[in-house]
N, CA, C and O atoms as a GROMACS GRO file, in nm:
protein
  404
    1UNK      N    1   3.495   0.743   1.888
    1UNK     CA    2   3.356   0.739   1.845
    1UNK      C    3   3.350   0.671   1.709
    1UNK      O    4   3.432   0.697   1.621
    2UNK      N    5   3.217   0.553   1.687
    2UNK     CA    6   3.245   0.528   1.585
    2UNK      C    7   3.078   0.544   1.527
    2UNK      O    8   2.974   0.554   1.594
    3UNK      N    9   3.100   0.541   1.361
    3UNK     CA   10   2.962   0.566   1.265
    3UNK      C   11   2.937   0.424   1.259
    3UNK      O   12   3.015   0.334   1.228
    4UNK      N   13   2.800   0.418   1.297
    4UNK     CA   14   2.737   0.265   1.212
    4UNK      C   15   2.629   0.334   1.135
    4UNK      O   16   2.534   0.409   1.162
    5UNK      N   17   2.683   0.277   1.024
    5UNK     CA   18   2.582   0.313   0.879
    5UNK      C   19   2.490   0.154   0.820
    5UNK      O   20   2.496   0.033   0.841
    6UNK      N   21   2.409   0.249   0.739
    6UNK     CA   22   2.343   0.112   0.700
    6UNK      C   23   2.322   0.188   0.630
    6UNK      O   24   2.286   0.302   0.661
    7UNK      N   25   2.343   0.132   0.473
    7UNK     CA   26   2.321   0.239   0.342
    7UNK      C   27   2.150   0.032   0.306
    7UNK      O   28   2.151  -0.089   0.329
    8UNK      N   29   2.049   0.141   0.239
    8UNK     CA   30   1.914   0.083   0.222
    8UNK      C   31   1.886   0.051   0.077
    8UNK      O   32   1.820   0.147   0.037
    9UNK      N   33   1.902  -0.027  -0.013
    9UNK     CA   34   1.838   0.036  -0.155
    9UNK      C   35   1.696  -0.061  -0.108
    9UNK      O   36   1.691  -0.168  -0.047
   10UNK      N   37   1.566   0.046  -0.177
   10UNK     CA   38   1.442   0.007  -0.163
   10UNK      C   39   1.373   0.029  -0.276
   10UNK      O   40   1.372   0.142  -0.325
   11UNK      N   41   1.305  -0.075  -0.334
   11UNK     CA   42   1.260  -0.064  -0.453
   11UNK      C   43   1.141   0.069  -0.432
   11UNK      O   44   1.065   0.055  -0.337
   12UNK      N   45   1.130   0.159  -0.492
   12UNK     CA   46   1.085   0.305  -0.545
   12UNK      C   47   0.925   0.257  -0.459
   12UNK      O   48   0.927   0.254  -0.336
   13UNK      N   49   0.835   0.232  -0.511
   13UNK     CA   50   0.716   0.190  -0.463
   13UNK      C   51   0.735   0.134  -0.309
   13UNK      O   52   0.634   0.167  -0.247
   14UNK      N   53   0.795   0.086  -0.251
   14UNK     CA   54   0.800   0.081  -0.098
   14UNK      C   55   0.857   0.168  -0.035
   14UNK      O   56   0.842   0.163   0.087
   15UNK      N   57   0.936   0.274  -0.090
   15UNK     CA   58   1.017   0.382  -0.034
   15UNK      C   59   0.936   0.497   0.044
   15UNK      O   60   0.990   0.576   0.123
   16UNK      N   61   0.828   0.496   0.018
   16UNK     CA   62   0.781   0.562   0.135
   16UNK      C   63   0.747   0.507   0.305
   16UNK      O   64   0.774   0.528   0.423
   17UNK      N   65   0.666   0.422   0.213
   17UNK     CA   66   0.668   0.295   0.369
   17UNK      C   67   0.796   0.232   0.453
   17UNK      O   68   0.804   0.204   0.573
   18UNK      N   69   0.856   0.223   0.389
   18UNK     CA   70   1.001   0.182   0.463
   18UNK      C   71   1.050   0.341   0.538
   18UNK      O   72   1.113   0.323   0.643
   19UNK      N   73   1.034   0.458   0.507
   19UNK     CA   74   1.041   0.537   0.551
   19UNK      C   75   0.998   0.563   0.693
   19UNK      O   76   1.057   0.580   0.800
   20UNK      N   77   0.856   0.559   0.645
   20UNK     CA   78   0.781   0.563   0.747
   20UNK      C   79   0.784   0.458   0.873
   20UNK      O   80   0.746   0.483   0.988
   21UNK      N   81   0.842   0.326   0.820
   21UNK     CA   82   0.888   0.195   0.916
   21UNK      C   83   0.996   0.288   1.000
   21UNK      O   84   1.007   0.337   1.112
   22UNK      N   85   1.069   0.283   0.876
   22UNK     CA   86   1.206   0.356   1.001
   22UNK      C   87   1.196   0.449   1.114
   22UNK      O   88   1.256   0.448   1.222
   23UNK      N   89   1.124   0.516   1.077
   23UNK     CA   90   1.105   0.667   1.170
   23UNK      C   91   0.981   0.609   1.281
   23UNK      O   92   1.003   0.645   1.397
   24UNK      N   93   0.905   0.560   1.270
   24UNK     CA   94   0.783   0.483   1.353
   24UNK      C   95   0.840   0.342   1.443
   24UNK      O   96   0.817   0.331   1.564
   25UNK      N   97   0.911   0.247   1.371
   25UNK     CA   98   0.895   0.149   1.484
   25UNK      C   99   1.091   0.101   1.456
   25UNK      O  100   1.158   0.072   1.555
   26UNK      N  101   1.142   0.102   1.343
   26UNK     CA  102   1.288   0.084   1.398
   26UNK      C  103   1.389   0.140   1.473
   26UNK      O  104   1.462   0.095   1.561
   27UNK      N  105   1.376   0.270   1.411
   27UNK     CA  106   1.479   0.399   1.522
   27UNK      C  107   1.417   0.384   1.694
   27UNK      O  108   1.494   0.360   1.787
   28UNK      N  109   1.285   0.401   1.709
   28UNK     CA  110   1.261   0.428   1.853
   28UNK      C  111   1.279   0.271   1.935
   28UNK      O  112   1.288   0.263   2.058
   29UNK      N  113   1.283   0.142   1.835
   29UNK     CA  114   1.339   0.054   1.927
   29UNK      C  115   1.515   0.038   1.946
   29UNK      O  116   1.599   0.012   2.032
   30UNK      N  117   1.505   0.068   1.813
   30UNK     CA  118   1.677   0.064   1.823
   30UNK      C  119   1.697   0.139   1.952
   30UNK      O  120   1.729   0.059   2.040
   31UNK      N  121   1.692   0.228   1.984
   31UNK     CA  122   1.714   0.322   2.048
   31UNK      C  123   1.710   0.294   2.148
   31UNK      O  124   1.802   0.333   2.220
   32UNK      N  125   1.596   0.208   2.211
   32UNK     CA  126   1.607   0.147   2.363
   32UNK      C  127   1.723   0.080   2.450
   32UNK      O  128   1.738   0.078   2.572
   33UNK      N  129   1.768   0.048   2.389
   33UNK     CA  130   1.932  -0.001   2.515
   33UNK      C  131   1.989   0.081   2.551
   33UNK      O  132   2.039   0.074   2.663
   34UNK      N  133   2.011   0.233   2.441
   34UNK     CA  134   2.087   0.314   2.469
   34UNK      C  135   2.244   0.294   2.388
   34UNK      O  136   2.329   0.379   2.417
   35UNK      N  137   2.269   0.224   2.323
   35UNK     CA  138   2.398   0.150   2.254
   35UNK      C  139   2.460   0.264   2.168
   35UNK      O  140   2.569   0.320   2.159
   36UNK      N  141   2.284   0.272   2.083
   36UNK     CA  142   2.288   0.328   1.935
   36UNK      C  143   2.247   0.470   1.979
   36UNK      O  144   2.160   0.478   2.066
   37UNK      N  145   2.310   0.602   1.919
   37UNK     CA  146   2.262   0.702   1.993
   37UNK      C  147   2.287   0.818   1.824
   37UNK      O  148   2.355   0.801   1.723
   38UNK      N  149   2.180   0.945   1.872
   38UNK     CA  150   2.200   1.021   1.690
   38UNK      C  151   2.162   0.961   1.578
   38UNK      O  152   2.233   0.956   1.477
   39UNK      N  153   2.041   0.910   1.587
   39UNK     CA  154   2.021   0.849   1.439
   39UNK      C  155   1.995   0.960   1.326
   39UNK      O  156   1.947   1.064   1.372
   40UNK      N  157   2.014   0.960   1.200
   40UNK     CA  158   1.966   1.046   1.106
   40UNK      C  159   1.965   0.930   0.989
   40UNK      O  160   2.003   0.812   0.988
   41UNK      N  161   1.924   0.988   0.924
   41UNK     CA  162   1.840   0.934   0.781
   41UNK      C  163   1.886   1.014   0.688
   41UNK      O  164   1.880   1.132   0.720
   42UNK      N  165   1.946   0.983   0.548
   42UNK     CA  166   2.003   1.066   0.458
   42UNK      C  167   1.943   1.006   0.332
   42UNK      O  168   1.926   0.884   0.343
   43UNK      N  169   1.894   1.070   0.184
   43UNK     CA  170   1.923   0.992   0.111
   43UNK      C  171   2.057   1.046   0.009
   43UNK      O  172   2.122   1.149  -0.005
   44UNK      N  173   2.054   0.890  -0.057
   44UNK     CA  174   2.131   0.904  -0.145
   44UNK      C  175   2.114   0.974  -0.263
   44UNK      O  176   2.003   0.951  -0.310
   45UNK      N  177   2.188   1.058  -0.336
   45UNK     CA  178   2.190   1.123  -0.420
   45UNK      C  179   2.253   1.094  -0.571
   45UNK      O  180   2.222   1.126  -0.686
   46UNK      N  181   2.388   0.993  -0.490
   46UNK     CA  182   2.456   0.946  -0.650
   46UNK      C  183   2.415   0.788  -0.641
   46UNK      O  184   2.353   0.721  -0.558
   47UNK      N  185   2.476   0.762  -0.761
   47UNK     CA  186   2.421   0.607  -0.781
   47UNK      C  187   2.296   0.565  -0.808
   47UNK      O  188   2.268   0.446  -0.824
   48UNK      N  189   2.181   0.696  -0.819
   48UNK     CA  190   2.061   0.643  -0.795
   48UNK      C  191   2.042   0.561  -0.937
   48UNK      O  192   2.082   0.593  -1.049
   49UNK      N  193   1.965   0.441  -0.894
   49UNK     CA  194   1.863   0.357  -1.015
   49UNK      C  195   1.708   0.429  -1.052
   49UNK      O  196   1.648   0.513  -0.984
   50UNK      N  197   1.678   0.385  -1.142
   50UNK     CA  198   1.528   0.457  -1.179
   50UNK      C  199   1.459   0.361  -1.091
   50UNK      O  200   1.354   0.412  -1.052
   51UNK      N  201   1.476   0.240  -1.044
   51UNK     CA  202   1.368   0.180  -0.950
   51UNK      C  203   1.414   0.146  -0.849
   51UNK      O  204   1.385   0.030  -0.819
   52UNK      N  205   1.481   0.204  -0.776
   52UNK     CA  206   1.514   0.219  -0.649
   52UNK      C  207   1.555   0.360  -0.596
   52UNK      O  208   1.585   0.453  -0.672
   53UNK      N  209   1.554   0.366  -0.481
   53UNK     CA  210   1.573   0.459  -0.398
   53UNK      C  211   1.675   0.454  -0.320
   53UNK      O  212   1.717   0.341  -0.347
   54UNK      N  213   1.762   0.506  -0.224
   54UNK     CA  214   1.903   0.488  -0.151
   54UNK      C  215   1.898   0.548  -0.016
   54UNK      O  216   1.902   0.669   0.011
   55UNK      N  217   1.892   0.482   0.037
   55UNK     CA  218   1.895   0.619   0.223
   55UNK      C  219   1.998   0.532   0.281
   55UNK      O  220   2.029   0.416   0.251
   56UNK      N  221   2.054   0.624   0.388
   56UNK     CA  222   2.171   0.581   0.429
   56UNK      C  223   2.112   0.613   0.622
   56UNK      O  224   2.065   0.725   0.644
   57UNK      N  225   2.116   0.554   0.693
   57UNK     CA  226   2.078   0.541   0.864
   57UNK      C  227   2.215   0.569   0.901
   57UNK      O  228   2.306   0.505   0.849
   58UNK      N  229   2.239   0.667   0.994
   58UNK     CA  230   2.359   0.661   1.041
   58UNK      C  231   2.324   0.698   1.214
   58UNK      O  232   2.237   0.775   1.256
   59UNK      N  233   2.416   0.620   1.291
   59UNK     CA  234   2.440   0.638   1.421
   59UNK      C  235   2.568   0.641   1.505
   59UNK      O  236   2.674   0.583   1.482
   60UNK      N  237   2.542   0.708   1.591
   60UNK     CA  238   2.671   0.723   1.663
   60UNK      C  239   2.692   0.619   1.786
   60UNK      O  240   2.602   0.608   1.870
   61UNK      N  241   2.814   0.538   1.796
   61UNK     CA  242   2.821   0.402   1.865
   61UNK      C  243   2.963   0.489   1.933
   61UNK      O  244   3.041   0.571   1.884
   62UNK      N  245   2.950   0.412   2.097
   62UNK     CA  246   3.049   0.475   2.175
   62UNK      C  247   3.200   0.356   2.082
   62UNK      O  248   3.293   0.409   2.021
   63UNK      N  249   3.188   0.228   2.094
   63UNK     CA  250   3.261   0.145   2.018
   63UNK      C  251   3.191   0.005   1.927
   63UNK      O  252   3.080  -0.009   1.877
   64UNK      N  253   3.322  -0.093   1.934
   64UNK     CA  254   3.254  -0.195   1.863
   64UNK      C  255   3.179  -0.306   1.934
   64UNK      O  256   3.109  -0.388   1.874
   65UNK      N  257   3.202  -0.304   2.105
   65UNK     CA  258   3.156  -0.367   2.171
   65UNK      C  259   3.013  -0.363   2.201
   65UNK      O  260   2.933  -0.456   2.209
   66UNK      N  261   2.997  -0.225   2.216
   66UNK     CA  262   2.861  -0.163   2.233
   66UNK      C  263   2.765  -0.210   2.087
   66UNK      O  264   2.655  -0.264   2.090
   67UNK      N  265   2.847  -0.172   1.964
   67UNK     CA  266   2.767  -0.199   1.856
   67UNK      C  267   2.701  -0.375   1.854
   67UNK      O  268   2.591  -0.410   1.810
   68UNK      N  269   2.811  -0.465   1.917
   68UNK     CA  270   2.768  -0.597   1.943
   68UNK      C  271   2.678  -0.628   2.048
   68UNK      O  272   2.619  -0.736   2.047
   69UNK      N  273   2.662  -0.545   2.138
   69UNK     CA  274   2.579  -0.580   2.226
   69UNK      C  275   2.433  -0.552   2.162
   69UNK      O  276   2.344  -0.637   2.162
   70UNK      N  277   2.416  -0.389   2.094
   70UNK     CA  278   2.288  -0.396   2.050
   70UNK      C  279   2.271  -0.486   1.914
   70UNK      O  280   2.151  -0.499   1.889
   71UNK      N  281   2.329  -0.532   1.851
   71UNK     CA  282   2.305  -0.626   1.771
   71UNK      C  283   2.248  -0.775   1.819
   71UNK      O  284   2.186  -0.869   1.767
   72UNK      N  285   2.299  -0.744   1.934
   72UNK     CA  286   2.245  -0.935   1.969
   72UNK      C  287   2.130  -0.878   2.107
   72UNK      O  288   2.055  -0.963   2.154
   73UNK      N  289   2.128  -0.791   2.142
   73UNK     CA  290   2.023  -0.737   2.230
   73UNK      C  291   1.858  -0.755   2.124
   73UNK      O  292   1.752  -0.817   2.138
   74UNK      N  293   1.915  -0.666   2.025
   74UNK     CA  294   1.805  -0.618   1.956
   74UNK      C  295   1.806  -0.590   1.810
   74UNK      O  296   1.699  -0.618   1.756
   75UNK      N  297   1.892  -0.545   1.736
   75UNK     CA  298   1.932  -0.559   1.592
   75UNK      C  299   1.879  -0.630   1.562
   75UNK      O  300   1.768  -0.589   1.528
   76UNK      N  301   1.900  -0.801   1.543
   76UNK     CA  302   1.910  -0.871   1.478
   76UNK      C  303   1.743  -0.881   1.491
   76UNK      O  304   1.675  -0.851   1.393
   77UNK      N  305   1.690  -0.917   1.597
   77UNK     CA  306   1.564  -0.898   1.549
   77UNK      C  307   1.475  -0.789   1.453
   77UNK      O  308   1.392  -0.803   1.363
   78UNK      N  309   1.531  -0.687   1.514
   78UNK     CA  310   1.515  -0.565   1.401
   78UNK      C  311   1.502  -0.642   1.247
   78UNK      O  312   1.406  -0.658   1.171
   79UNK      N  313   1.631  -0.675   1.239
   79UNK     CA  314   1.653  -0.681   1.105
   79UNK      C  315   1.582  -0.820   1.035
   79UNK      O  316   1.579  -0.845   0.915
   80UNK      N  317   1.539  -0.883   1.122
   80UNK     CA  318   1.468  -1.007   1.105
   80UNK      C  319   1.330  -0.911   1.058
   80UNK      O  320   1.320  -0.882   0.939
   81UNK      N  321   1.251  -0.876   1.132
   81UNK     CA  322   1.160  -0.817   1.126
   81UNK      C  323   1.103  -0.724   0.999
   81UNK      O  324   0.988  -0.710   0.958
   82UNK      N  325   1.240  -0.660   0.950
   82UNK     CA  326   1.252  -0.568   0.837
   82UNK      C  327   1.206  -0.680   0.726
   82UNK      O  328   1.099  -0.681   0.664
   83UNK      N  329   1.300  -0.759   0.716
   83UNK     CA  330   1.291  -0.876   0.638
   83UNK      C  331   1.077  -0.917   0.670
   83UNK      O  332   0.977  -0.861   0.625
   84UNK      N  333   1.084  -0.970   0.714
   84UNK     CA  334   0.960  -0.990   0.747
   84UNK      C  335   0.851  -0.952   0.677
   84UNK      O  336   0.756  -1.017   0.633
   85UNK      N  337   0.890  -0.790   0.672
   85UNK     CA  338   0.771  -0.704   0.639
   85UNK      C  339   0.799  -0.646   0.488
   85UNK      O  340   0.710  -0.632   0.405
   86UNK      N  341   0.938  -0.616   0.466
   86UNK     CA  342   0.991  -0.571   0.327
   86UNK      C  343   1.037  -0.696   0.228
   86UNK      O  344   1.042  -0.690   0.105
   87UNK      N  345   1.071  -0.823   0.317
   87UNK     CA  346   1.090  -0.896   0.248
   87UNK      C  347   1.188  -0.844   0.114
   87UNK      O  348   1.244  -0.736   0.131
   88UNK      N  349   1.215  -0.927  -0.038
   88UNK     CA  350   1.354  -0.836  -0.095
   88UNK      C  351   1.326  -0.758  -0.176
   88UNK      O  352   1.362  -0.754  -0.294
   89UNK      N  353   1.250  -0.683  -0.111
   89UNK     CA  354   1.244  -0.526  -0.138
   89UNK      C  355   1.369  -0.420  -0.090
   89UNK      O  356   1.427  -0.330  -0.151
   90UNK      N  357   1.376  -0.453  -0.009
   90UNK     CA  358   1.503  -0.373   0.099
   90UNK      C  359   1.633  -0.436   0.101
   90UNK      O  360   1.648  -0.534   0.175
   91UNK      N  361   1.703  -0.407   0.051
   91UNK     CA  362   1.820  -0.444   0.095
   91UNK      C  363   1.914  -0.364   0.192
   91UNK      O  364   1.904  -0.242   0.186
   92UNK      N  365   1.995  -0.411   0.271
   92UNK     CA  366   2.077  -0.321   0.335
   92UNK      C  367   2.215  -0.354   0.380
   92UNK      O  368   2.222  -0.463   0.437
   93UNK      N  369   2.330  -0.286   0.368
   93UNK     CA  370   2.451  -0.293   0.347
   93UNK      C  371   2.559  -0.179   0.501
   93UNK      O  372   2.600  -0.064   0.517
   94UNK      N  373   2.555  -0.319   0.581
   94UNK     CA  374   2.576  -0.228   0.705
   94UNK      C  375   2.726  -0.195   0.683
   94UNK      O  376   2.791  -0.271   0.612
   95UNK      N  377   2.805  -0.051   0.757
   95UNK     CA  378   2.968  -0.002   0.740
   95UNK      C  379   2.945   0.063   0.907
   95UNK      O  380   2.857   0.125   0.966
   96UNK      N  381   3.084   0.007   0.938
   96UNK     CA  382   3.139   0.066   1.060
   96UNK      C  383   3.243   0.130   0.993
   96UNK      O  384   3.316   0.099   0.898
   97UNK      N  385   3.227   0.271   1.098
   97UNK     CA  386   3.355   0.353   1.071
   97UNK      C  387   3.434   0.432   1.189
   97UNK      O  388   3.426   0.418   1.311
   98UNK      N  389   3.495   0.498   1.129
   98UNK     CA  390   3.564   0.535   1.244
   98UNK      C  391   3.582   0.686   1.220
   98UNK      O  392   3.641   0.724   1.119
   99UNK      N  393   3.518   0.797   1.335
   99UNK     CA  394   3.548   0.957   1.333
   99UNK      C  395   3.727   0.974   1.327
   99UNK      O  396   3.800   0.918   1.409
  100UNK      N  397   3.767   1.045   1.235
  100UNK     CA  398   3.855   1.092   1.239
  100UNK      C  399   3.878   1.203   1.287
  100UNK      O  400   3.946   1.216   1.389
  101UNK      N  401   3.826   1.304   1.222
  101UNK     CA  402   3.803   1.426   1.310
  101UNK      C  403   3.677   1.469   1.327
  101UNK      O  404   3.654   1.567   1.398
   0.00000   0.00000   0.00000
């Protein structure tokens, strides 16, 4: 089993709305292939900047193949889209990992 993370910094003033993006129209499409499965939303606690904010998306991916399929299924538009609307407000910093135990 592996973690795909996407740690977010969002400038403070869009951090609610990007919130609300996530939970409204990215998670429930992500979600459609079936690839990406367990999403949660965390924020960050250390590192914080006074004008930004930190959340971290994490999901559970059966492997890395699967993670490529929803990336070129649907990700990438995702993330086109994010861009789109947050433009560089949002940044995001994707990590594959791997369950150890």
């Amino acid at each position: 089993m592996l973690i795909y993370n996407t740690t977010f910094h969002v400038e403070i003033k869009d951090a609610r709305n990007f919130l609300i993006w996530l939970n409204e129209c990215y998670i429930p499409e992500a979600e459609k292939n079936g690839d990406l499965q367990k999403p949660r939303i965390l924020r960050i606690l250390s590192h914080k900047e006074q004008d930004s904010e930190c959340f971290s998306l994490q999901w559970e991916v059966e492997d890395s193949a699967a993670l490529h399929n929803w990336h070129t299924s649907c990700g990438a538009a995702l993330n086109a889209e994010m861009m789109k609307i947050f433009k560089d407000k949002v940044i995001g910093i994707p990590t594959l990992m791997e369950v150890i135990r």
